[in-house]
N, C-alpha and C positions, 0 to 999 in steps of 0.2 A: 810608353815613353821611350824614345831614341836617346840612346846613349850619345855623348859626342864621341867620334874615333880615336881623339889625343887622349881622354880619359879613361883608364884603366875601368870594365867594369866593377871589382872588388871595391876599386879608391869612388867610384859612383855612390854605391851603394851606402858604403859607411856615409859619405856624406850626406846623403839622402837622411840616411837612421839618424845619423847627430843632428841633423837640420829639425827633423820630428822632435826629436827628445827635450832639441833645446827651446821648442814652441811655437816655430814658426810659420806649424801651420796648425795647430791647436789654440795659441795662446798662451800664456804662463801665468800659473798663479802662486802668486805670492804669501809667503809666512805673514799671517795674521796674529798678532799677540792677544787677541781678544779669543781668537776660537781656541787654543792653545790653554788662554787660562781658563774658556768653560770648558773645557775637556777636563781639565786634571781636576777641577773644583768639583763637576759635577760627577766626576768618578769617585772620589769622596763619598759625597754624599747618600749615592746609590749604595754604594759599601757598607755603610754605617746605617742605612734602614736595611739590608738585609739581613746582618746581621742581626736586628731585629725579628725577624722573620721567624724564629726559633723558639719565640718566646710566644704567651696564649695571645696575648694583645693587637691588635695591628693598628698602627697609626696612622688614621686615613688623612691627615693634615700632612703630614710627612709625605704622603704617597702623593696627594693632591700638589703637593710643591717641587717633588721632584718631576712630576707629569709635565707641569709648567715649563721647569726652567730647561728639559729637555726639548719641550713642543718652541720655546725662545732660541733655542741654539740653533735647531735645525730650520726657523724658518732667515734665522741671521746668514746660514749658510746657503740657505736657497734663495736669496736675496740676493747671492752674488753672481749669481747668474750661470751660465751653461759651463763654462771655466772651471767651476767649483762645485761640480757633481758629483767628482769620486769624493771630496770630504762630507756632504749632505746624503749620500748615498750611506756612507759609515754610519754617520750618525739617527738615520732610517732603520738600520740595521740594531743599533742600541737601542733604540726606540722599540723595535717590536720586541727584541728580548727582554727589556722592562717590563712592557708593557703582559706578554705572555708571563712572564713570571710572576709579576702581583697577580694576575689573574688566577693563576694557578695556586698559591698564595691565598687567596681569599675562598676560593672553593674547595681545597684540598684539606686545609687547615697547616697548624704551624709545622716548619721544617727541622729536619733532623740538623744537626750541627755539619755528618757529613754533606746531606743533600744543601743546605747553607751554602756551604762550600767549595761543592762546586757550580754550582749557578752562578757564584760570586765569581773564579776564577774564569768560567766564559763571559760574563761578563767585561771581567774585569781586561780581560785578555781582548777584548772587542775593543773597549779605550783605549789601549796601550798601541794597540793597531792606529785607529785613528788620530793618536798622538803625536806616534813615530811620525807618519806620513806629513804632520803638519811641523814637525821640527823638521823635515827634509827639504820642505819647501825654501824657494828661493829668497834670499833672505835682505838683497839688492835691490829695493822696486826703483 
């Protein structure tokens, strides 16, 4: 790419960077209030069957419903198409450490309060990631 001569190459460059960042040749995507609320709902809920988790029982209706409404979030997010792959990507990402952790969970037998605990804070630290990222979103469409 040729610079023009009148234009500084520094003053090029930033423009270039702020023309990417601001979407223009990406796309933009916007602050969704729907993925927002199933982020912080189904961070909830994950929390509160882990907690679980500790005790001799497992509630495979519990399990079966949060498998749901995570396999619902992440195909709402991959519905929106190529734009909205780093949010479906997180939410893939929560999806297999769910998923790995019932597993382990179910063949390991119940967890210690500490081991609870911290599966819960990666976890939970997974959502808190994918949250930020969508309160950062542009909030103007």
């Amino acid at each position: 790419m040729n610079v023009p001569r009148w234009l500084p190459l520094p003053t090029f460059l930033f423009v270039l960077f702020l023309a990417q960042g601001c979407g223009l040749f990406n796309g933009i995507t916007y602050y969704d209030s729907t993925t927002f609320k199933n982020l912080t709902e189904n961070k909830a809920e994950v929390a509160s069957l882990y907690e679980t988790f500790t005790g001799d029982a497992v509630d495979s209706n519990s399990i079966r419903s949060v498998r749901l409404k995570l396999s619902k979030m992440y195909e709402y997010e991959k519905g929106k198409g190529a734009k909205n792959q780093e949010t479906f990507r997180q939410i893939e990402i929560i999806q297999e450490a769910f998923h790995r952790n019932v597993n382990e969970r179910l063949q390991q037998g119940r967890w210690s309060e500490v081991h609870m605990k911290n599966k819960l804070e990666f976890i939970s630290d997974a959502f808190d990631i994918a949250i930020a990222t969508e309160a950062l979103k542009n909030k103007n469409e």
